[in-house]
N, C-alpha and C positions, 0 to 999 in steps of 0.2 A: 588401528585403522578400522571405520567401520565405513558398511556399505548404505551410501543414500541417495533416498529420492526423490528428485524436485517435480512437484507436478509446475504445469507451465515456466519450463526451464528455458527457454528460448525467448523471454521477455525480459521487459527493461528491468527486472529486480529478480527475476529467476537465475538473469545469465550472470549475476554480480553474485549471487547467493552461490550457483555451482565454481566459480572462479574462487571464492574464499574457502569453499569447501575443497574445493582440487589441492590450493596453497596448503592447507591442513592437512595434505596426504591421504585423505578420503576418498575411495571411489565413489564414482558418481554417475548415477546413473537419471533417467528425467524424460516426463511423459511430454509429447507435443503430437500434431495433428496432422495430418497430412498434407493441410495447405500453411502449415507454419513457416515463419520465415527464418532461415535459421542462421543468419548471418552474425547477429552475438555470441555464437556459442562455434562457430566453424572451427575454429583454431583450439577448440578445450576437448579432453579426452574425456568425454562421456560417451554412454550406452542411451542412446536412447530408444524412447517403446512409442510405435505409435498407437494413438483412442482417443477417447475425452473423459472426461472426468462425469458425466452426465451419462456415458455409455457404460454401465457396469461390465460384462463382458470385454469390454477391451481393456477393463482395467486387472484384469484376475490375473494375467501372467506376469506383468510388470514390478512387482510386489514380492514375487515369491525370493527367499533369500537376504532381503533387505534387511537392515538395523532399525535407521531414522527414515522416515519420511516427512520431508515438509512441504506442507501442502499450503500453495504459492498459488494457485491456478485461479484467479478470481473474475468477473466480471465487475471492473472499477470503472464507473462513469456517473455522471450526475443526470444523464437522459435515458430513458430507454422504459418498456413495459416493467411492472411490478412480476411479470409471469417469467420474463426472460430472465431477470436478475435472480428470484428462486430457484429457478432450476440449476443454475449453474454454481450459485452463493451456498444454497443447502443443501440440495438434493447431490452437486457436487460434492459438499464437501460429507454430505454421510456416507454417497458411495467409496469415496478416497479413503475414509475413515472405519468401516466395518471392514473392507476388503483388506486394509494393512493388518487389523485384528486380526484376521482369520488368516493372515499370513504370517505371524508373528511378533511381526516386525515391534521391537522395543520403547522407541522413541514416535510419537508422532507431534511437530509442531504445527500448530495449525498461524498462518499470517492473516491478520484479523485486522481492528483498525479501529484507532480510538477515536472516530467518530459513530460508534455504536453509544457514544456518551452523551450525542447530540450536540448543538451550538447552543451559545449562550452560557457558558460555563464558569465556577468560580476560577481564579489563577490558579496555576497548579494542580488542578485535580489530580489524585492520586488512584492507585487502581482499586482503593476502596467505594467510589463511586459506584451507584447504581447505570448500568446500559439502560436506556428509555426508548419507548416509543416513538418511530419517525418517520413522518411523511415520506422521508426521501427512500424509494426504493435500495441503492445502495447499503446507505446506513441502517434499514431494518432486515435485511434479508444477511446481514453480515450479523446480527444483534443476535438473530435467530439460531445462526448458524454457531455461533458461539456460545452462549446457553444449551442448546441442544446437545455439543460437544463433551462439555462436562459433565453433562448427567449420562453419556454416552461411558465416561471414562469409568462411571463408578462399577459399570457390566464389563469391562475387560481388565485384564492383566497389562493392557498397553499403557505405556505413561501418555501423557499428555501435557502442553502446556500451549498457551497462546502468545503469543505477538505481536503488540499494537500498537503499528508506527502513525508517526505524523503527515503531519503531509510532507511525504519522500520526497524526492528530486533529486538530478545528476546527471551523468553521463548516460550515455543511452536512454535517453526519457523524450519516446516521441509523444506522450501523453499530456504531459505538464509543462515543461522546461521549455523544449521547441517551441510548442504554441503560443506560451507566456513571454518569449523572448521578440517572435515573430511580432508580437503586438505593439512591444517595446518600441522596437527599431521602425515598424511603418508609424508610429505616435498616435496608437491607439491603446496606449495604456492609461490605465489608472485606477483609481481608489475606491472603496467604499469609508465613509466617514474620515476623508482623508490620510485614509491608511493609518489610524490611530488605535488599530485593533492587536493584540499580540496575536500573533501566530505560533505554528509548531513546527517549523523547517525539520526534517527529518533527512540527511543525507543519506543516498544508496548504499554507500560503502560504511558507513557507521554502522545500516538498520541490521545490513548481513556480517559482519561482526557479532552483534546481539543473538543473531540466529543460531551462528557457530556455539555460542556461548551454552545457548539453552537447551543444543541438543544434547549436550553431554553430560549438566549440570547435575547434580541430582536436588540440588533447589530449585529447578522451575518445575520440578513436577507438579502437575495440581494447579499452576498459577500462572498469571497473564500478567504479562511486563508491558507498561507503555516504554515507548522508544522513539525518542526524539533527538536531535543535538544538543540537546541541554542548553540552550540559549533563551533569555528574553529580548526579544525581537518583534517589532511592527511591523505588520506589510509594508508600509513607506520608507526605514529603515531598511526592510531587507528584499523591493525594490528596486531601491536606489542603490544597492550594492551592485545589482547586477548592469543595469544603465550603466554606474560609472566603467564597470570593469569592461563594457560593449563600446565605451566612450562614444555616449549618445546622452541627450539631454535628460535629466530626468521627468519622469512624466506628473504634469499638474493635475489635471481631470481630476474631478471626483464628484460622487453622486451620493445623496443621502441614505440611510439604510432602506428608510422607510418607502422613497422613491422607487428606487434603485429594487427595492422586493416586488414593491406592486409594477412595475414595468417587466419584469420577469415573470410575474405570476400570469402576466394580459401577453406575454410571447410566449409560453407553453401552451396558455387555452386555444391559442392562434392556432401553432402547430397540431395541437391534438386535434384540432378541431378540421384542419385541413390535413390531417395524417401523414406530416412531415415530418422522414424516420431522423434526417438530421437534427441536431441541437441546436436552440436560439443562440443567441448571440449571448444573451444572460439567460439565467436560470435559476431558481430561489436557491439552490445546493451551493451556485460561487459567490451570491450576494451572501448567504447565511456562513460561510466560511471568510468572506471576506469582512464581514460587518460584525464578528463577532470578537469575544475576548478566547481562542479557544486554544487554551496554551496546557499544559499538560507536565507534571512532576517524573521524572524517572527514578528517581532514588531507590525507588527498591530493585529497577534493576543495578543500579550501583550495587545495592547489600547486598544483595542474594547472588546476582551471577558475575561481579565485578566486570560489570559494563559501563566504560566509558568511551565519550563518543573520541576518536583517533583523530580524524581529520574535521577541523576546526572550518568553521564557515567561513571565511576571508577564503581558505585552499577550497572549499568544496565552490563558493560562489568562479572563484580562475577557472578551475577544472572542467566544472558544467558549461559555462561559457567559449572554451577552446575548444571540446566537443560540437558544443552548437556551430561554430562556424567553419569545423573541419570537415561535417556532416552534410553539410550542403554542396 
């Protein structure tokens, strides 16, 4: 049994991560913030520490003792300043990262995201791919952060390895799920190139499986797993999975890529321009995820940490769906 720490443990993939870790017989212990909301995690036996990840000082005593740390705590969104997302993408995760060092701690996995690979991609890229340069704040201050990391691991004794799921989804997902479904049902959904793009559905409860996997492996040391459900899937396809299981029409709409970008690109100059903190309605991060082919290989987390995904997308599309309407 060993003792771990989840930084933002009280969010949609923190509180699934401490829950599979709990199941494992592992203590568990996990950073949140004073005005965090902690209704995912109310019912599970963890220690938690309160600080931020961005506040060195609050992070020194939380640490001390621990095994694994995984560092979960990210700022995920497709809007917001290029200065807010460093702070909390790098500068969080070096402070998460030198502080576990200097505490001992054995294991550190950092949760990353394999859109540091950028859109536009061949089918299956594998984690041989080069991370690239990217407009979208998100995906370069996570590209950063992860780069940094490894050249970090070669100066300590702490293992490391990364984690880089799909686009996750599931239960507890006020992030993606809710709002994607919310769009469905009022019939405001729909496509980029008619939904003819593969995606990378990534289920919650697969991605923290993987996680369980790699803390302990002594193959992921040194190495970054994509994590996905192993499915080839189109947006339209997987869509209409969720419509039918909502028993509502499926949605027709759709807008061309090249439209559909330049009408996103002319609603952030709007916003910026009128320095409104909310998000347009589009945004080149959902048109360039929408309109792309950006599907991604897992197999070496097969070989190395014998990961395969548990719950198959037909259970995870029911699942997310009984959530969403229990939720309301």
């Amino acid at each position: 049994m060993s003792k771990v720490f989840i930084t933002g443990v009280n969010g949609f993939i923190g509180s699934h991560l401490a829950e599979k870790f709990i199941n494992a017989s592992h203590e568990v212990s996990g950073l949140v913030r004073k005005t965090s909301d902690l209704k995912f995690i109310k019912d599970f036996k963890i220690e938690l520490s309160y600080g931020d990840i961005t506040d060195r000082e609050s992070l020194s005593k939380s640490m001390k003792g621990i095994d694994i740390v995984v560092h979960n705590a990210a700022f995920a969104s497709d809007w917001g300043s290029f200065e807010t997302f460093y702070k909390i993408n790098v500068t969080g995760t070096q402070n998460v990262a030198e502080i576990a060092s200097e505490n001992n701690v054995k294991r550190f996995v950092h949760i990353s995201t394999v859109a540091i690979h950028g859109f536009k991609n061949p089918n299956k890229m594998d984690e041989s791919a080069p991370a690239v340069k990217s407009i979208f704040p998100y995906c370069e201050t996570k590209r950063i952060a992860d780069e940094w990391l490894f050249e970090f691991a070669k100066t300590t004794k702490m293992e490391v390895t990364s984690i880089k799921p799909g686009n996750v989804f599931g239960t507890r997902d006020h992030t993606f799920i809710e709002k994607y479904l919310e769009a469905l049902e009022t019939g405001k959904g729909g496509f980029v190139d008619g939904g003819r793009h593969v995606t990378c559905p990534a289920y919650v409860e697969n991605l923290a499986d993987a996680v369980v996997l790699a803390s302990s492996n002594p193959a992921a040391v040194g190495e970054a797993f994509n994590i996905t459900d192993g499915v080839d899937i189109n947006w339209k396809d997987f869509t209409n999975m969720f419509a039918d299981e909502l028993g509502i029409k499926r949605p027709k709409m759709s807008i061309p890529f090249p439209i559909g970008y330049t009408v996103a690109f002319l609603m952030e100059m709007f916003y910026i321009f009128f320095r409104i903190k909310n998000a347009p309605i589009l945004t080149r991060y959902r048109i360039s995820n929408g309109g792309s082919d950006y599907h991604f290989s897992i197999e070496k987390a097969r070989r190395l940490l014998g990961y395969e995904p548990k719950i198959k997308l037909e259970e995870a599309v029911r699942c997310s769906v009984n959530w969403y309407k229990n939720s309301r």
